[in-house]
Backbone as a ProteinNet text record, in pm:
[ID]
protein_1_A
[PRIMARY]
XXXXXXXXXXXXXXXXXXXXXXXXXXXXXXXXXXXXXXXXXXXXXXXXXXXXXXXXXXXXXXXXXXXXXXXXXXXXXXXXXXXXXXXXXXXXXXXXXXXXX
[TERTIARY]
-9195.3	-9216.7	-9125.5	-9021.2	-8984	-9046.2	-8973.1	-9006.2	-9100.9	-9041.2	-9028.3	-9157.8	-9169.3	-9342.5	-9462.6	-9445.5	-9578.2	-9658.5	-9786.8	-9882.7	-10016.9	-10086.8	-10213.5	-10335.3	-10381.1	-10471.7	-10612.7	-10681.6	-10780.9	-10883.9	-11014.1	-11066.9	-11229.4	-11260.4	-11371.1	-11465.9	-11622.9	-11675.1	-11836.3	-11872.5	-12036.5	-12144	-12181.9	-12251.3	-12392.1	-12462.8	-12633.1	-12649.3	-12708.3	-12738.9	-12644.3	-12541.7	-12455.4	-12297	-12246.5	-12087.4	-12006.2	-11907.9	-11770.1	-11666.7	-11622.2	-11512.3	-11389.5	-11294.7	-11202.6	-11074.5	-11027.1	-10883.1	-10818.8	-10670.6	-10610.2	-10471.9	-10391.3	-10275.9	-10176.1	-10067.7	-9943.5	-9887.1	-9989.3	-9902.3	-9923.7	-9966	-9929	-10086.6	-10168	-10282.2	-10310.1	-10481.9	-10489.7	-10490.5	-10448.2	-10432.1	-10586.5	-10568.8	-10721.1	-10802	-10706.4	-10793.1	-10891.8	-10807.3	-10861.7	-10988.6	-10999.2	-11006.8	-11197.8	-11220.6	-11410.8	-11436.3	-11325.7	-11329.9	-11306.8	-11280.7	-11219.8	-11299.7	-11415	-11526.9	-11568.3	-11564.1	-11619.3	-11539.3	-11660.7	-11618.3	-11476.2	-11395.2	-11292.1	-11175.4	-11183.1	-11086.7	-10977.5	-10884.4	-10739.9	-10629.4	-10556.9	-10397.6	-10339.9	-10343.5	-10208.6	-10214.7	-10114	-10092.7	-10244	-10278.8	-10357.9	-10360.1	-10204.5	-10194.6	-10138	-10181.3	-10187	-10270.4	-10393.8	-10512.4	-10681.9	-10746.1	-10869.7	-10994.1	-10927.5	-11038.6	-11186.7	-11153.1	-11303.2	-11296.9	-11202.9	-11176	-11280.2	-11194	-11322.5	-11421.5	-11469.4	-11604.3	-11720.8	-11635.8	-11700.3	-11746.3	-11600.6	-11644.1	-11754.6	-11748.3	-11874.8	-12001.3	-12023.4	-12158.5	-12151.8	-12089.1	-12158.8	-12160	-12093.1	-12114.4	-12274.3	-12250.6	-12436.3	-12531.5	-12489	-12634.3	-12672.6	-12549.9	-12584.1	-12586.1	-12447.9	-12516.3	-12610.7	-12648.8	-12700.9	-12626.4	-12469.6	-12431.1	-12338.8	-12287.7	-12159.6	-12077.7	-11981.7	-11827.6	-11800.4	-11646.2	-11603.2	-11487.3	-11440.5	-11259.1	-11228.7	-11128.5	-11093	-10920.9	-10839.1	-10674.9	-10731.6	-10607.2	-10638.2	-10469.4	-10454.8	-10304.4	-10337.1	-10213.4	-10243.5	-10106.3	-10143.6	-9983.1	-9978.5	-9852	-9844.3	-9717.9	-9696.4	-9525.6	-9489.4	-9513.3	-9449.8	-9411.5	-9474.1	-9421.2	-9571.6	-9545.9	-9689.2	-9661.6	-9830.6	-9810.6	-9932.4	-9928.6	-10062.6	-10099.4	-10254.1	-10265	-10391.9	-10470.5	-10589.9	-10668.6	-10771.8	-10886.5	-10981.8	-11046.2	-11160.3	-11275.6	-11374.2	-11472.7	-11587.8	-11600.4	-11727.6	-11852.4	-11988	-12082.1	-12180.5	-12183	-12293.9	-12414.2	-12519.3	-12614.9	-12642.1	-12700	-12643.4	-12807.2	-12769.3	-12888.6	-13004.5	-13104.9	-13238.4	-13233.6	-13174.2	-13210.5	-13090.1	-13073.5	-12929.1	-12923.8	-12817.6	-12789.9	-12706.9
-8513	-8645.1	-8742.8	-8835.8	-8914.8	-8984.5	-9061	-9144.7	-9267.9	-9323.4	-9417.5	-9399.9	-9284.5	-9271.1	-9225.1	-9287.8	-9247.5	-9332.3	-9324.9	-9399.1	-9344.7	-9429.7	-9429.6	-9555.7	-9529	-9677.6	-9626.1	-9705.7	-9750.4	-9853.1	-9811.1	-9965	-9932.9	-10051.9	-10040.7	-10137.2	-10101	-10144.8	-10143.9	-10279	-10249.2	-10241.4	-10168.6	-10141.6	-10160.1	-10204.6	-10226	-10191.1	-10038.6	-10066.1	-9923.9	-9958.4	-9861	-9894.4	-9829.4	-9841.3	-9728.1	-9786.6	-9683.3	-9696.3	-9578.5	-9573.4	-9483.2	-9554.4	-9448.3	-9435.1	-9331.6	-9310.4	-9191.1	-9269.3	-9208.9	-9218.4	-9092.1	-9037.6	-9073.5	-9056.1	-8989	-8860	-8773	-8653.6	-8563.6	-8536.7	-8426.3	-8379.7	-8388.8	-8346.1	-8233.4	-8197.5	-8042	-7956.8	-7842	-7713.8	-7681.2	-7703	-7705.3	-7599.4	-7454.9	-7304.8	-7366	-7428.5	-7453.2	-7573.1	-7668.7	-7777.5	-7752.6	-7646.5	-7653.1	-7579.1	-7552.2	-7483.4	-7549	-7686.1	-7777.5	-7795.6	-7793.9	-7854.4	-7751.5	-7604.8	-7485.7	-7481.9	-7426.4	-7374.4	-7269.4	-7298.5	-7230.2	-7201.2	-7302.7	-7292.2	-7364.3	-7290.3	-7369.2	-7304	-7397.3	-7379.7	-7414.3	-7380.8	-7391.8	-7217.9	-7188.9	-7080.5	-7065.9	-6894	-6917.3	-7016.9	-6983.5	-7077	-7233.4	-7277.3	-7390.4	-7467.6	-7384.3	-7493.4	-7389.4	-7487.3	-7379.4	-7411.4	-7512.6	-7500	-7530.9	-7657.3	-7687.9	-7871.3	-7901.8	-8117.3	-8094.9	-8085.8	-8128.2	-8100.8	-7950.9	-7951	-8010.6	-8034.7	-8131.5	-8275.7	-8299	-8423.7	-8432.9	-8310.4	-8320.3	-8346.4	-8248.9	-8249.8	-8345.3	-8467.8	-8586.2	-8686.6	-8628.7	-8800.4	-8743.3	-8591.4	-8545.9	-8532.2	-8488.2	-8445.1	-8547.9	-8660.4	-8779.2	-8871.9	-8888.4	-9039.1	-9060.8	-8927.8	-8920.1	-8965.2	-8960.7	-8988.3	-8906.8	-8892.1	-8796.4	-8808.9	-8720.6	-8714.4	-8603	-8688.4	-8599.5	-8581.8	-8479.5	-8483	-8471.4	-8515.6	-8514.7	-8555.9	-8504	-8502.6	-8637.9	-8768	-8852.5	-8911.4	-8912.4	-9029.8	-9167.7	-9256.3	-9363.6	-9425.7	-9538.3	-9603.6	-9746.9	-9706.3	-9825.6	-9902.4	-10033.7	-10093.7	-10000.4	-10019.1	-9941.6	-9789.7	-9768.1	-9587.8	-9520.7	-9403.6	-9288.1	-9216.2	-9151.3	-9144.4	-9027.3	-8942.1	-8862	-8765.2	-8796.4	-8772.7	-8743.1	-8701	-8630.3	-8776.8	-8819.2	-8914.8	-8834	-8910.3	-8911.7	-8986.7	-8974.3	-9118.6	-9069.5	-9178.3	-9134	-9239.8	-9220.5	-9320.6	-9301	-9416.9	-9428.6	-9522.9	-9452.5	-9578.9	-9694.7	-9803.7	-9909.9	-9926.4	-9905.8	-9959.5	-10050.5	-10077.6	-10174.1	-10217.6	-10193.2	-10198.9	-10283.3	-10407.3	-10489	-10470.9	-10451.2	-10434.4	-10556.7
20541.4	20598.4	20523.9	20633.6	20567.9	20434.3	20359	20229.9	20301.5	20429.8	20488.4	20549.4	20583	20712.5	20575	20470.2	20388.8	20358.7	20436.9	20417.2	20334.7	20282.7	20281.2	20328	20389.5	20452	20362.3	20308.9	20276.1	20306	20380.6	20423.4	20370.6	20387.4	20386.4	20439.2	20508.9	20562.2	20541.5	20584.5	20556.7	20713.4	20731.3	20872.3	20859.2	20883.1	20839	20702.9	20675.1	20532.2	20481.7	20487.3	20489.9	20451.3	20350.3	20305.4	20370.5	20421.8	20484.4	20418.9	20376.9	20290	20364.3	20434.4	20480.4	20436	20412	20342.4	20478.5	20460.2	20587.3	20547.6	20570.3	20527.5	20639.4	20630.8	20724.4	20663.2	20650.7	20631.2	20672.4	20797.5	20953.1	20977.3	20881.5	20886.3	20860	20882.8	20810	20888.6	20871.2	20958.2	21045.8	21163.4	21254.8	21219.1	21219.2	21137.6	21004.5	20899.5	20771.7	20761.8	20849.8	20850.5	20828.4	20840	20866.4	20738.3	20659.3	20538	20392.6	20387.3	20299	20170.8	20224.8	20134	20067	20106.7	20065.6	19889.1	19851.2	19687.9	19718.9	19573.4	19574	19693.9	19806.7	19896.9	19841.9	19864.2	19843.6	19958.9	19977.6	20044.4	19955	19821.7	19699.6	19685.1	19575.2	19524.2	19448.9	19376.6	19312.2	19215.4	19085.4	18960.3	18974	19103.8	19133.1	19155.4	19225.1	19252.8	19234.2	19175.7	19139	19339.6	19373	19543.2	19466.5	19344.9	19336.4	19375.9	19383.6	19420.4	19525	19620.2	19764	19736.7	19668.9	19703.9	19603.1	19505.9	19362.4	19449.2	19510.7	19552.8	19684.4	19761	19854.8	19771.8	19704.7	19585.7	19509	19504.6	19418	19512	19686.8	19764.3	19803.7	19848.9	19889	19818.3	19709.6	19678.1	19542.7	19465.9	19375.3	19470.6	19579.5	19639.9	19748.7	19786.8	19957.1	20067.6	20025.8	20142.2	20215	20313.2	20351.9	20357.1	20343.4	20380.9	20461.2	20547.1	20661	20658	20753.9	20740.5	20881	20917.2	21035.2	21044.8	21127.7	21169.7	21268.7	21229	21342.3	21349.5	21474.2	21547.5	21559.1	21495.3	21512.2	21487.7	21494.5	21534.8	21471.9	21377.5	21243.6	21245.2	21312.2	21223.4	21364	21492.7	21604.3	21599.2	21499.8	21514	21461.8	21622.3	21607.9	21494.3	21429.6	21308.2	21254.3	21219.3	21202.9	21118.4	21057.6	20933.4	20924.1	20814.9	20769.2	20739.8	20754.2	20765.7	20689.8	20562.4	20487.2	20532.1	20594.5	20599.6	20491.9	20412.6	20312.4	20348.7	20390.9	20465.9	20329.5	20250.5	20153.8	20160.6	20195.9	20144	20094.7	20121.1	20028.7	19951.3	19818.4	19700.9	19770.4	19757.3	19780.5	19593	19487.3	19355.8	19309.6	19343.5	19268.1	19142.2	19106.3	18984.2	18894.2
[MASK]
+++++++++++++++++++++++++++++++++++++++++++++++++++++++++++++++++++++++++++++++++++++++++++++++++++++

């Protein structure tokens, strides 16, 4: 991917009692075969002595089972600065506290 087509978008949003956290790439997205497999312990698309396939799923197990909330993955097209563009989408939906801190 060009230098030029690299994005990352970050937003975030509050929906009733609820935080959205989305992070969104330009970088072609994830392979549709792999894509229901991401979160699983020890999956990787690196070499072995490159990646141990524990990130995602560390990070599933502290948005589920510390924050109660979820995360998803999904390939999405979209269109930035006049040029189509498409990339892997994070949405993380967290609870929002009743306990101010």
């Amino acid at each position: 991917i060009p230098t030029d087509d690299r994005y990352l978008f970050v937003t975030m949003t509050k929906e009733k009692k609820e935080i959205i956290i989305s992070f969104r790439d330009s970088g072609g997205g994830i392979k549709e075969e792999v894509i229901d497999k991401i979160f699983e312990p020890y999956f990787t698309t690196k070499h072995q002595s490159k990646g141990t396939g524990l990130g995602l799923y560390m990070t599933h197990q502290i948005i589920t089972k510390h924050l109660e909330g979820i995360i998803c993955a999904e390939n999405s097209e979209y269109e930035y600065n006049g040029k189509k563009l498409k990339g892997a989408e994070f949405i993380i939906t967290l609870p929002m506290s009743n306990n101010p801190r």
